[in-house]
N, C-alpha and C positions, 0 to 999 in steps of 0.2 A: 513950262514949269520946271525950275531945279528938283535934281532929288530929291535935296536936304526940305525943299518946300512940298515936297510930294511924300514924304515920309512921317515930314510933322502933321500934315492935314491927314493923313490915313491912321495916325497915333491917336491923333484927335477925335476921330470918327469912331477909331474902335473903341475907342473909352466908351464914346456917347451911346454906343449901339451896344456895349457887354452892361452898362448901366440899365439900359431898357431889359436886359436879358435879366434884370435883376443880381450880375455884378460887378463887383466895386468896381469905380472909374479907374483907379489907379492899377486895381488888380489887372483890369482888360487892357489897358494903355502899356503895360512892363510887359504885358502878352504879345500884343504889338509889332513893339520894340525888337523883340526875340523873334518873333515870326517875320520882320523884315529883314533881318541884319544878316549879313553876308558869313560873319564869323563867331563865335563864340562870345558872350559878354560875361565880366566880370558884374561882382555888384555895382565896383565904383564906376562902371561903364554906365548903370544903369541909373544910379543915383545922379552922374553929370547930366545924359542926354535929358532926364526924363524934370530935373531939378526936384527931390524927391531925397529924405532923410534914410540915413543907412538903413534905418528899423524898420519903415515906411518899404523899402526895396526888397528886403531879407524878408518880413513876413508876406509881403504878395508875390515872391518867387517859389517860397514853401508853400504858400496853396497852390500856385498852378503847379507845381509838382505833385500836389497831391490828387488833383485832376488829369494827372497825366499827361499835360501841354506841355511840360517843359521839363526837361532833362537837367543834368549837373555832369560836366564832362571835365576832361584832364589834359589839363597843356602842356604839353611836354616842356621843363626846365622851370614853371611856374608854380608856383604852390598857391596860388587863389582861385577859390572856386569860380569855374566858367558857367552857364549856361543856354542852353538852345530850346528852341521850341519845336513841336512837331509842326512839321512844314505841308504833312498830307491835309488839305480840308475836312477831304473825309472824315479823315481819324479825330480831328478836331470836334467838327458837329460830333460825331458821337460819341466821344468824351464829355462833350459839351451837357448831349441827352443823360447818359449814365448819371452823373451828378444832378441834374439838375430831376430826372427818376426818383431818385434816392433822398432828395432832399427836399421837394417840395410833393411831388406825388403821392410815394407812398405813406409819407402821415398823413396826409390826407385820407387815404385809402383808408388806413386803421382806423382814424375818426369816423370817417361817413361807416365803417360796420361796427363798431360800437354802439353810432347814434342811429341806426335801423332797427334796433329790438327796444322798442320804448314800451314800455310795462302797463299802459293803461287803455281802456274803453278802446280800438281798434274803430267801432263806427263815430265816434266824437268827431266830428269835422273839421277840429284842430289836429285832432293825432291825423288823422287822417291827410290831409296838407300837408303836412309835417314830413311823415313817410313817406308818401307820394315825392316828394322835392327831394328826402335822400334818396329814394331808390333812383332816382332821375339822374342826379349828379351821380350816384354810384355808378352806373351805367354806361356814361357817360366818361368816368375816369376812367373803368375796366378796359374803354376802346383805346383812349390815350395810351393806357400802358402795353396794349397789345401792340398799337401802331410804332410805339418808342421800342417798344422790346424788337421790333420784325424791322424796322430802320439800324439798329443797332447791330442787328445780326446778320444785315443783307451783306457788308464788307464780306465778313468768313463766310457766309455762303455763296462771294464770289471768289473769292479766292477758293474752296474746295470743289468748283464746279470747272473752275481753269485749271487749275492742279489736275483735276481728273480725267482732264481732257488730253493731257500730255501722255498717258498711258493708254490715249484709246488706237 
C-alpha cells in the first residue's frame, strides 16, 4: 500500500471511529490529518487534503484546540496560522476522557441527584422503581468517573513517580 493510500484510509477510519466516539466526522478526520502529517498544516493545507470549506476547517481546528489535540504554531517568515496535533496517544485518550467527563458525565451526574430526592409516598412501588433505577445508574456513573478521574491521573502519577526516582 502507498502512503498517500494509507493515510487516506486511516483519515477515514478516524472519522468513522471519533463519530462512534460521538465526534464530528470531520472534526475527527482534521484530527487525523494533523496527527499524521510530518510538518505543520496551514488551514489551506487542510481544506485541500481534506476537500472541506474554509469555515468547515477553522471551526473544527478551534475545537480540537479546545480539547487540547491541536496546537497553533509559528513558521518562521510565514504569517498563516500552522497547526499540529499532539502526537502522544496517551495525552490524546485523556484529553479525549477530560472532555468527554465534562460533557457528557457530569450532567448527567447533576440530573440523576436532582432526580434521587422525589417528593412522594417512598413505599408506592412506582417511586420506589423509580429510585431504585437512579440510585443504580448513580452508582454506576460515581464508578465511571472515578475510573476516568484515576486513567486521567495515572500520566502525572507516572511522571512524578520517575521524576522521584531520579533523586533516589
Amino acid at each position: 500500500m502507498k502512503l498517500a493510500e494509507a493515510k487516506e484510509q486511516f483519515i477515514q477510519s478516524w472519522g468513522v471511529l471519533g463519530s462512534q466516539w460521538g465526534i464530528n466526522r470531520t472534526m475527527a478526520q482534521v484530527h487525523a490529518l494533523l496527527l499524521v502529517a510530518s510538518t505543520p498544516l496551514s488551514t489551506d493545507d487542510i481544506m485541500l487534503q481534506l476537500s472541506i470549506s474554509r469555515g468547515n476547517a477553522n471551526m473544527n481546528v478551534r475545537e480540537l484546540m479546545d480539547w487540547n489535540l491541536v496546537n497553533k504554531v509559528i513558521v518562521p517568515g510565514d504569517r498563516k496560522e500552522y497547526f499540529i496535533a499532539e502526537k502522544d496517544i496517551w495525552k490524546v485518550a485523556t484529553y479525549i476522557m477530560q472532555q468527554r467527563k465534562k460533557r457528557e458525565l457530569d450532567p448527567m451526574v447533576k440530573v440523576l441527584n436532582q432526580l434521587s430526592d422525589v417528593e412522594e409516598d417512598k413505599k408506592d412501588p412506582e417511586v420506589k422503581a423509580f429510585t431504585q433505577a437512579i440510585e443504580n445508574i448513580k452508582k454506576f456513573a460515581g464508578q465511571a468517573d472515578k475510573t476516568m478521574d484515576m486513567m486521567i491521573k495515572a500520566e502525572e502519577n507516572w511522571f512524578w513517580s520517575n521524576f522521584l526516582k531520579l533523586f533516589k
